[in-house]
C-alpha positions as CSV (number, residue, x, y, z in Angstrom):
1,X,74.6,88.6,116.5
2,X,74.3,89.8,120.1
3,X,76.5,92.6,121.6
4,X,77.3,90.4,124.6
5,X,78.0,87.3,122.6
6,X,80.6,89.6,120.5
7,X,82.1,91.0,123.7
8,X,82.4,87.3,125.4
9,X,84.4,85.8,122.0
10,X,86.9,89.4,122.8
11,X,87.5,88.9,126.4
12,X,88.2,84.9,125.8
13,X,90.9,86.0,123.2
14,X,92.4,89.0,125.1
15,X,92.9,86.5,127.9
16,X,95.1,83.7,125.7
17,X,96.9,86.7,124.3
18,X,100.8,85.1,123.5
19,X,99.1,81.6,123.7
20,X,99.6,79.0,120.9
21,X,96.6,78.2,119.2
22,X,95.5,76.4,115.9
23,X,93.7,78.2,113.4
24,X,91.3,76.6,110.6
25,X,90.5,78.9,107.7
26,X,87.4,78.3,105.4
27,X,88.6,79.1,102.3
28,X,85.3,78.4,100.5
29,X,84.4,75.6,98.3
30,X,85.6,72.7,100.1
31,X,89.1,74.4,100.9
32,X,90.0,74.4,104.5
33,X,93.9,76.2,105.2
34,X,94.8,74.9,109.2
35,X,97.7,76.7,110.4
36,X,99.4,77.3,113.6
37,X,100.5,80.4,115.7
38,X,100.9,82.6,118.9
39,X,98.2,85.3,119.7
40,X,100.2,88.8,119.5
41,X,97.5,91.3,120.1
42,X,94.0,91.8,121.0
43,X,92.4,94.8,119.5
44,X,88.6,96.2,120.0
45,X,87.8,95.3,116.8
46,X,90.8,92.7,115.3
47,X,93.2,90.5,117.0
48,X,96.8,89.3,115.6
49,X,98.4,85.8,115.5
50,X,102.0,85.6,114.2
51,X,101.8,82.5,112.4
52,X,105.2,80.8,112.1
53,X,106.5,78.2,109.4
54,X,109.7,76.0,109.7
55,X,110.3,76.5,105.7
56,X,112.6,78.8,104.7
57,X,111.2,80.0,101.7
58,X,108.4,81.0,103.4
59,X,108.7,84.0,106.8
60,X,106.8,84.7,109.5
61,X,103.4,85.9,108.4
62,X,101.1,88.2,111.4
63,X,97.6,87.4,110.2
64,X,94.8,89.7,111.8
65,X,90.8,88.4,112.1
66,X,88.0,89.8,113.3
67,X,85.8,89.0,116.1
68,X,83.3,88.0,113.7
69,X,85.2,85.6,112.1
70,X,85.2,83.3,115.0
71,X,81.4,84.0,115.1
72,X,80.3,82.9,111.8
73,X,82.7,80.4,111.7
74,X,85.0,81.4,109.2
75,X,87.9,80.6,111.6
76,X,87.9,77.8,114.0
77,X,90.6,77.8,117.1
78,X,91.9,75.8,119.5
79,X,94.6,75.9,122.2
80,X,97.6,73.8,121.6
């Protein structure tokens, strides 16, 4: 992983900071978890995305990834 692809994936997310997006979580084996939510907050090494659901039964959940995760892959996201 290169320093300067790391620090292009940061600035792209630091700039669609309170954006809606859609997130795809690998789950492993087959399992694939797509949510949707607003980036809160972009931090040097995490960012936050309040994932909301219209159920009741289940609140507001603030999710944090790394950098690395959209990397390898183990998130995909898109703007909605």
């Amino acid at each position: 992983m290169e320093q300067s692809e790391y620090n292009k994936i940061r600035y792209s997310i630091q700039q669609q900071c309170g954006n809606k997006v859609k997130i795809q979580l690998d789950r492993g084996r087959n399992k694939v978890d797509v949510q949707e939510g607003i980036i809160q907050e972009a931090y040097p090494s995490v960012f936050t995305v309040l994932v909301s659901d219209d159920d009741v039964e289940h609140p507001d959940q603030l999710l944090s990834f790394s950098y690395t995760d959209v990397i390898t892959k183990e998130i995909r996201m898109e703007l909605v």
